[in-house]
C-alpha positions as CSV (number, residue, x, y, z in Angstrom):
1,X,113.4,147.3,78.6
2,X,115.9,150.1,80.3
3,X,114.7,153.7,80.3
4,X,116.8,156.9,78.5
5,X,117.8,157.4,82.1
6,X,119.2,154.3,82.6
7,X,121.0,154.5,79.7
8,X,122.1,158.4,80.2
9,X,123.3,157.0,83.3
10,X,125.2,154.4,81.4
11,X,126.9,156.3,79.2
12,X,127.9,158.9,81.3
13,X,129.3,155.9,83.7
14,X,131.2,154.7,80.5
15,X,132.4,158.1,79.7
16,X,133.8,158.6,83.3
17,X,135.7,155.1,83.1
18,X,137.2,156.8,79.8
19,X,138.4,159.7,81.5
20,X,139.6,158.0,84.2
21,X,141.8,155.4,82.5
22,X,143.3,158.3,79.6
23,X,143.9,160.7,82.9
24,X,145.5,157.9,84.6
25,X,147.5,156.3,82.1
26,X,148.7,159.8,80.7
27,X,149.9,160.4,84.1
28,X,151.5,157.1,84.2
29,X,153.8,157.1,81.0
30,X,154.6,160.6,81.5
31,X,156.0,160.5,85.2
32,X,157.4,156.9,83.6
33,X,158.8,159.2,80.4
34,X,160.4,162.2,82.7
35,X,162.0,159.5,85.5
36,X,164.1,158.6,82.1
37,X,164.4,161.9,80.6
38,X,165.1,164.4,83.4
39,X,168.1,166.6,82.4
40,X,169.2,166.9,86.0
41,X,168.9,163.2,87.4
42,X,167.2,161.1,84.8
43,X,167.7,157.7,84.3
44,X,169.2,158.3,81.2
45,X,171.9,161.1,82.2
46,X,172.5,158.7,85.5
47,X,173.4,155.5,82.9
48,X,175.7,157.7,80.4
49,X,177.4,158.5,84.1
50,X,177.9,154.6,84.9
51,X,178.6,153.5,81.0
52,X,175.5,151.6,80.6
53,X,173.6,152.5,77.3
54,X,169.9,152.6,78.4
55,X,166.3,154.2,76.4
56,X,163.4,155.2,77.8
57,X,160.3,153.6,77.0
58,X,158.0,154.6,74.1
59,X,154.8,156.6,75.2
60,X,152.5,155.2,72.5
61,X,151.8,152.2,70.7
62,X,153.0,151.9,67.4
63,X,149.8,149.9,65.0
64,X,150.9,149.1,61.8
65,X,148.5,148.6,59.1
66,X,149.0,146.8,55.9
67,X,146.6,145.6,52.6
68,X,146.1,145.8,49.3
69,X,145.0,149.5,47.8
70,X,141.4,149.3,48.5
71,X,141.5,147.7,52.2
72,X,140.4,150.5,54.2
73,X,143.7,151.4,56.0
74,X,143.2,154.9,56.0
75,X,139.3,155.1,56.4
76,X,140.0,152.7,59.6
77,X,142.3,155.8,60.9
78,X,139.8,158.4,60.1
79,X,137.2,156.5,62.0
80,X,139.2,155.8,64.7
81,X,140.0,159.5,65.8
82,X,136.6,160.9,63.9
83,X,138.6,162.9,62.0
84,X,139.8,162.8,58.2
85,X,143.0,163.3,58.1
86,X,144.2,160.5,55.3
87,X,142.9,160.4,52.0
88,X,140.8,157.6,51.3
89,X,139.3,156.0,47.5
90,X,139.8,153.2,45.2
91,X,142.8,154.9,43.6
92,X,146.0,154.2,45.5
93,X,146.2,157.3,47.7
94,X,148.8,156.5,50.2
95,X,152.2,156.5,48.4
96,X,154.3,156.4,51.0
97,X,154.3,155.4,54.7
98,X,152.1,158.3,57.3
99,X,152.4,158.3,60.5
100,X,149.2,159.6,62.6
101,X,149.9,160.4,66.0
102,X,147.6,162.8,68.5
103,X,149.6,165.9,69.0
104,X,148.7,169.9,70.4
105,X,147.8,171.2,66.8
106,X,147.0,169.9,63.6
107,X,150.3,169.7,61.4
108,X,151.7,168.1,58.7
109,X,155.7,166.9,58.7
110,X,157.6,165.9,56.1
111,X,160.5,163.2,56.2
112,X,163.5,164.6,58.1
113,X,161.1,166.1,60.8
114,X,159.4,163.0,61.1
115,X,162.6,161.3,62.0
116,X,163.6,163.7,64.4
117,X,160.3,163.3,65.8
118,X,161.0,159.2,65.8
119,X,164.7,159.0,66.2
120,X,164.3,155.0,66.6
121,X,163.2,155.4,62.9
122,X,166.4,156.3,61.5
123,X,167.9,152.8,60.8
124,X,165.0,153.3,57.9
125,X,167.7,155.6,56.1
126,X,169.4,152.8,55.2
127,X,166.4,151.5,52.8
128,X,166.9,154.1,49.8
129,X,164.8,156.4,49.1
130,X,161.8,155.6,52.4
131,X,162.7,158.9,53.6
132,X,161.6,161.0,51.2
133,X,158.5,159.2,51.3
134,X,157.7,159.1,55.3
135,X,155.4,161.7,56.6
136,X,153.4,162.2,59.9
137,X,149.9,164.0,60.3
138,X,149.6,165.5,63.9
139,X,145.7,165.4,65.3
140,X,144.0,166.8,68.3
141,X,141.6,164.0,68.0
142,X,140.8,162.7,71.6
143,X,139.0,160.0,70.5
144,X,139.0,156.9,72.1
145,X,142.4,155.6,73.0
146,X,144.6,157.6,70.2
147,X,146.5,159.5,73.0
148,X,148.3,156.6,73.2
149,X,148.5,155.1,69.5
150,X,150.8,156.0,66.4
151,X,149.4,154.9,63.2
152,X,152.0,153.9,60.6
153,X,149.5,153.2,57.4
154,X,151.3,151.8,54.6
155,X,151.3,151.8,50.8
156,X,148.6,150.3,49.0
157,X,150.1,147.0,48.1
158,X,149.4,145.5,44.6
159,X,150.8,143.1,41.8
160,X,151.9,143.5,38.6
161,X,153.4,146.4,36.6
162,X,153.5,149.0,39.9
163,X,156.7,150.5,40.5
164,X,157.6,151.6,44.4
165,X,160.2,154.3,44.7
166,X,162.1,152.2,47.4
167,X,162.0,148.9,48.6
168,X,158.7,148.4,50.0
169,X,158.4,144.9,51.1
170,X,162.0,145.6,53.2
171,X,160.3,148.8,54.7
172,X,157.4,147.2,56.2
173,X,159.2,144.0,57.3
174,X,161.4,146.5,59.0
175,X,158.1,148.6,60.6
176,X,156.9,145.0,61.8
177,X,160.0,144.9,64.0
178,X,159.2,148.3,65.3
179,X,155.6,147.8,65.6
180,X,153.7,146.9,68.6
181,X,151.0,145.9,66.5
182,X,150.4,144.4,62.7
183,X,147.3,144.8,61.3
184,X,146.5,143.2,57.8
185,X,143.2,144.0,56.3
186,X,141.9,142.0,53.5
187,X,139.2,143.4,50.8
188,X,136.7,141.4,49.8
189,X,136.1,143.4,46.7
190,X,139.3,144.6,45.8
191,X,143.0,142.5,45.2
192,X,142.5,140.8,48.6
193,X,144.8,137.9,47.7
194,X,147.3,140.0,46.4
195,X,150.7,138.0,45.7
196,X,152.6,141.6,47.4
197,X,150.5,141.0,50.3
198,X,150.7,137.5,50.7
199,X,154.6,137.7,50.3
200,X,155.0,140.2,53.4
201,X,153.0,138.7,55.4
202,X,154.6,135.4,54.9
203,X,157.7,136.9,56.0
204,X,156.3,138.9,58.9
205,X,154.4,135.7,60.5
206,X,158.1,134.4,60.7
207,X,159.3,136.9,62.9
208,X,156.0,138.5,64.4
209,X,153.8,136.4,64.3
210,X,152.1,137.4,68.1
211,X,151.5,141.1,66.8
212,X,150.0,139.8,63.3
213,X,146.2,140.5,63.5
214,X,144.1,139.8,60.6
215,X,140.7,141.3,59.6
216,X,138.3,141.0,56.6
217,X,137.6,144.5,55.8
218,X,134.1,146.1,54.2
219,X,131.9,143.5,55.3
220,X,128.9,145.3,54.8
221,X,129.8,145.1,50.7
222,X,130.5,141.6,50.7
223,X,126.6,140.9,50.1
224,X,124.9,137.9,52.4
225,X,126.6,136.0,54.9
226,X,127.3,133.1,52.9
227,X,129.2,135.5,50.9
228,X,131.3,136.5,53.1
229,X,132.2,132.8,54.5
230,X,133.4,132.1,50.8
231,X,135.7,134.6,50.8
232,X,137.0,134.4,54.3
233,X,137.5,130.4,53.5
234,X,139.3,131.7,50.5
235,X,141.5,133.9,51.8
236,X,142.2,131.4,54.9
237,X,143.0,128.5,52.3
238,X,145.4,131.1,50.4
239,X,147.3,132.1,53.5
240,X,147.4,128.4,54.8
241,X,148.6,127.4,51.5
242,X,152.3,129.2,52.7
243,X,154.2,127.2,55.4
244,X,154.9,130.2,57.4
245,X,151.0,131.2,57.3
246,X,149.6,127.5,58.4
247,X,148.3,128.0,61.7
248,X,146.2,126.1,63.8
249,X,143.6,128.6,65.0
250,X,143.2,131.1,62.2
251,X,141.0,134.5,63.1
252,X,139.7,136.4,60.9
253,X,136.5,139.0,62.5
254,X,134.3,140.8,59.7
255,X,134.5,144.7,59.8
256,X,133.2,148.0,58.4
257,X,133.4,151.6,59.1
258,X,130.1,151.7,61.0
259,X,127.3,154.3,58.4
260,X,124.0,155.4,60.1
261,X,122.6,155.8,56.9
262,X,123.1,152.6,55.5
263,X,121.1,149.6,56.5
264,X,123.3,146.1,56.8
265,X,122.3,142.9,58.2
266,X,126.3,141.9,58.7
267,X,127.5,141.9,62.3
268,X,130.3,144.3,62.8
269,X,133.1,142.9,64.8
270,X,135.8,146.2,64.4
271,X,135.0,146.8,68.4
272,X,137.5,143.9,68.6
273,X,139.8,145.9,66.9
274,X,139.5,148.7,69.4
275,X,139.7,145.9,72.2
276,X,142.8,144.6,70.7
277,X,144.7,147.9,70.6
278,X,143.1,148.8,74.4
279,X,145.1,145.1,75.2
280,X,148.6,146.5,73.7
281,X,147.8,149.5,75.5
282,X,147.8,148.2,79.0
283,X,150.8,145.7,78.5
284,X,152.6,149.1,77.1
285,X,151.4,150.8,80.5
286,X,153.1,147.2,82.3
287,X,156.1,146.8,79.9
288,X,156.7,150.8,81.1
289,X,156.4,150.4,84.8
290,X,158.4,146.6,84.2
291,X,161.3,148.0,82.4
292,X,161.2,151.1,84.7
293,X,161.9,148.3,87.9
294,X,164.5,146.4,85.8
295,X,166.3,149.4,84.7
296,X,166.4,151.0,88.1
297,X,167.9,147.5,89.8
298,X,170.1,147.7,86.5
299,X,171.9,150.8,86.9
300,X,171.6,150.2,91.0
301,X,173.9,147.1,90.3
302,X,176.2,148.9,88.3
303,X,176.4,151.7,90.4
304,X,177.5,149.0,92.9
305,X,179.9,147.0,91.2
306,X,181.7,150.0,90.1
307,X,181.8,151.2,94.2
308,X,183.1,147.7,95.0
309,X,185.8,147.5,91.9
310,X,186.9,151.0,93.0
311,X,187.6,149.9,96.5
312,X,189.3,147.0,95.6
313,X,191.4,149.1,92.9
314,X,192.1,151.5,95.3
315,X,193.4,149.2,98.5
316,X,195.9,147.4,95.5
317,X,197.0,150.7,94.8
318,X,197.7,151.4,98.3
319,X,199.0,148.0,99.2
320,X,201.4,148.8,95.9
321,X,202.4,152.0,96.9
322,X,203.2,150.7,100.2
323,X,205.2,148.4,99.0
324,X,207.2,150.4,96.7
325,X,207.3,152.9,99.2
326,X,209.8,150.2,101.4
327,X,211.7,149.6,98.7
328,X,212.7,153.2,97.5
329,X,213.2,154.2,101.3
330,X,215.5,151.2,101.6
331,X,217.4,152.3,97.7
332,X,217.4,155.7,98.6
333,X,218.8,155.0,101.9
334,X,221.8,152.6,100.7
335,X,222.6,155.8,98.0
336,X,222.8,158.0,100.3
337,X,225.2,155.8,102.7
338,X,227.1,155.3,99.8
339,X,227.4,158.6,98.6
340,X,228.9,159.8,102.2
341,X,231.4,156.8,102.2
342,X,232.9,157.9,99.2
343,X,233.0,161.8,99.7
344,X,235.6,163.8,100.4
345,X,234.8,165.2,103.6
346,X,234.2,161.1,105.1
347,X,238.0,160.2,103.2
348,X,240.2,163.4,104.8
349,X,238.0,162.3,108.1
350,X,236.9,166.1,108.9
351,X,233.1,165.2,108.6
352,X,233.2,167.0,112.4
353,X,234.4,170.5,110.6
354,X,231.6,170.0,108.1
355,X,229.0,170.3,110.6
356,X,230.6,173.5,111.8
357,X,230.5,174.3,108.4
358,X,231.8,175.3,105.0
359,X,229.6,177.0,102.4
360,X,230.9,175.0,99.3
361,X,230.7,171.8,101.6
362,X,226.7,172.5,102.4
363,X,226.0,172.9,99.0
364,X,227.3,169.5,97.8
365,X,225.8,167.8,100.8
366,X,222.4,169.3,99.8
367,X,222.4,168.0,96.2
368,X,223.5,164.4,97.5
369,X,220.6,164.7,99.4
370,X,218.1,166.2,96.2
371,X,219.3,163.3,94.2
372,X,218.4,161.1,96.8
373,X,215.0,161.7,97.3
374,X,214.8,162.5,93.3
375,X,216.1,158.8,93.4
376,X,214.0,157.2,95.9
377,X,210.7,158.6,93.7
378,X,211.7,157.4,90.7
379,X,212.3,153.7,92.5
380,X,208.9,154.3,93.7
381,X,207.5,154.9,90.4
382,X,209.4,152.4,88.5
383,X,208.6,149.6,91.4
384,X,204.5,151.1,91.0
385,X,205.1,150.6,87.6
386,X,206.0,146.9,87.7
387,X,203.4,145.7,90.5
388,X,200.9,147.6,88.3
389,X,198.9,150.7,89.1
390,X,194.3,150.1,88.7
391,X,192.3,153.5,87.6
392,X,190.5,154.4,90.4
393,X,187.3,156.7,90.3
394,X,187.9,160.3,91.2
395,X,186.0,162.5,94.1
396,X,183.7,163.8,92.7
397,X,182.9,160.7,90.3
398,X,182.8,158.5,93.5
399,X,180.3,161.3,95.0
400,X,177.9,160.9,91.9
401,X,177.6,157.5,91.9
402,X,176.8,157.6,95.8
403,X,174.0,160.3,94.8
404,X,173.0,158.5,91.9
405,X,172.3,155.4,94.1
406,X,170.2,157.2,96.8
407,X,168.4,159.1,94.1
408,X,167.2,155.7,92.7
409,X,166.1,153.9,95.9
410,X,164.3,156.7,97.5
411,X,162.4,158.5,94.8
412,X,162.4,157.0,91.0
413,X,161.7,153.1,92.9
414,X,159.1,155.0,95.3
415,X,157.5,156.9,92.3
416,X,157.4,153.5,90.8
417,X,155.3,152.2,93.7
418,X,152.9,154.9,93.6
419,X,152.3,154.8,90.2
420,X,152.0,151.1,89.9
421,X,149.0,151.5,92.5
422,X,147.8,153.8,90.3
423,X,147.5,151.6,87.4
424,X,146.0,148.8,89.9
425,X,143.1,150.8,91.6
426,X,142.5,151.7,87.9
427,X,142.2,147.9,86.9
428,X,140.7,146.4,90.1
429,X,139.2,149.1,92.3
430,X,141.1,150.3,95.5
431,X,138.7,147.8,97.8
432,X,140.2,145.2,96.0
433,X,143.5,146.2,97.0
């Protein structure tokens, strides 16, 4: 049987792996996050430059929860970050959608702040009337992994007479897409087979069905274990009785918000709802670092087909110009012979005394020669005009791009390195390496 100090040891060992993955991780997707957003030189700034439209990654995942009233959405969140920051009962408390996210202070926001806090939540303006019922709670909670999560828990979902102030099966079909995760927790006690609930995730299966993740909820209160296998069977053969909802493998683990004063004899399974987010963590922290490399080789390619496009503009232009060069020297230079056959000073043969000189004479020799040249340009432009003239890139545009390209090799593709190595030694152990 270990000893205390084995297990003190243990724990602490555990609570150093902790700290080591949120320090490293944090470092990761913030370096990832500034690469993008730098004002100066980011990613972003350099893509607006080369006319590619380009985002930087998100920071957290986004966990979408959905059930009936009574499902234990919000108790779930509060026990997630040990703190009680949604309202929780057998009333329908959540009206709207919240979003929890971990933050510097504790703060409530209300709908426009939330979308200026999510701008890739705006298209949800276009569903009347979500806005005025979207909301985030800002916690200092450091528990587990919510450093990294946003909570969107949703409106307690029922049948019947219930009237939602906006479209509420189009908003979370719409939060699915978003979502890194879906969550749906069934009540044993409550409306678990509600028709609502049924419905949305009938349509959200179609689309997303790899984020869908389904869990019976207060297990505990579901009395023996025989119980509870009749009413996971009967929610499986409800959700199986949809097409979209007929899977093979169905998974359903049993959960409860863990109570040291009350005894149960069910086995709690919600640590493999904190495993499952941990996994969406770690392919966030890979999807970052991936889209980081393939955004990087992106704009690189760019930068280099719009080089190569300007040289080859450039050397048409001159090969243009060259030629239309010829050809006004050659117009220019048949006016101008013609001009001095037909003048007087060539027809009353005293060209001779005209190089000795006459004012008046001077005079009209110098404007056959200004309208000459005048001539010759516009032949030039006109013959330009005809062979076609390509936009080339200016100076100091040409100078950006160059900068740009040596900017992305030698630091944001080396950052990359390093902090790719990071996320390794965290995973495998730098003797491994």
């Amino acid at each position: 049987m270990p000893s205390a100090v084995q297990h003190s040891t243990s724990t602490q060992k555990a609570g150093s792996q902790h700290s080591d993955f949120v320090a490293v991780t944090e470092k990761i997707l913030k370096e990832c996050s500034l690469l993008y957003s730098n004002k100066d030189n980011g990613l972003v700034k350099i893509a607006e430059q080369l006319g590619v439209k380009l985002s930087a990654p998100r920071k957290k995942v986004v966990i979408l929860l959905i059930g009936n009233h009574s499902a234990g959405k919000s108790s779930f969140i509060n026990w997630y970050i040990n703190e009680n920051v949604q309202k929780t009962g057998v009333a329908i408390e959540t009206q709207g959608f919240v979003l929890v996210t971990s933050g510097k202070r504790r703060e409530s926001l209300t709908g426009n702040a939330t979308l200026h806090l999510y701008p890739h939540f705006h298209t949800l303006e276009k569903i009347n009337g979500v806005v005025d019922f979207l909301s985030t709670e800002i916690s200092t909670s450091k528990e587990k992994k919510f450093n990294f999560i946003t909570f969107v828990d949703t409106p307690g979902l029922v049948d019947g007479d219930m009237q939602y102030p906006f479209d509420v099966n189009e908003a979370v079909h719409w939060l699915g897409g978003v979502a890194d995760l879906i969550f749906v927790f069934f009540d044993p006690i409550g409306q678990a087979l509600c028709k609502r609930t049924l419905s949305i995730v009938e349509r959200l299966n179609i689309e997303y069905a790899d984020k869908l993740h389904f869990y019976l909820t207060k297990a505990d209160d579901a009395g023996n274990e025989a119980d509870r296998q009749k009413v996971m069977m009967q929610i499986v053969q409800e959700l199986c009785k949809r097409p979209g909802l007929n899977r093979t493998a169905f998974s359903m683990p049993a959960i409860f918000i863990p109570n040291i004063g009350k005894e149960t004899s069910c086995m709690n399974q919600i640590d493999l709802v904190c495993d499952e987010i941990e996994k969406a963590i770690n392919i966030n922290i890979q999807n970052t670092m991936n889209k980081l490399d393939r955004d990087c080789e992106l704009l690189l390619e760019e930068a280099k087909s719009k080089l190569e496009l300007n040289n080859e503009n450039d050397a048409y232009n001159s090969a243009n110009f060259a030629k239309a060069m010829c050809v006004g020297v050659l117009a220019g230079g048949t006016l101008l012979w013609f001009m001095s056959a037909i003048s007087p000073v060539t027809r009353n043969d005293q060209y001779s005394t005209f190089l000795q000189s006459k004012k008046n004479d001077q005079q009209e020799v110098a404007k056959e020669y200004v309208f000459t040249v005048v001539f010759t340009g516009a032949v030039v432009q006109a013959v330009m005009w005809t062979l076609g003239y390509k936009p080339t890139l200016s100076r100091k545009e040409k100078k950006q791009i160059i900068a740009a390209q040596e900017y992305i090799k030698k630091t944001v593709k080396s950052k990359k390195e390093l902090l790719y190595r990071d996320y390794l030694d965290l995973s495998v152990g730098n003797d491994d390496l």
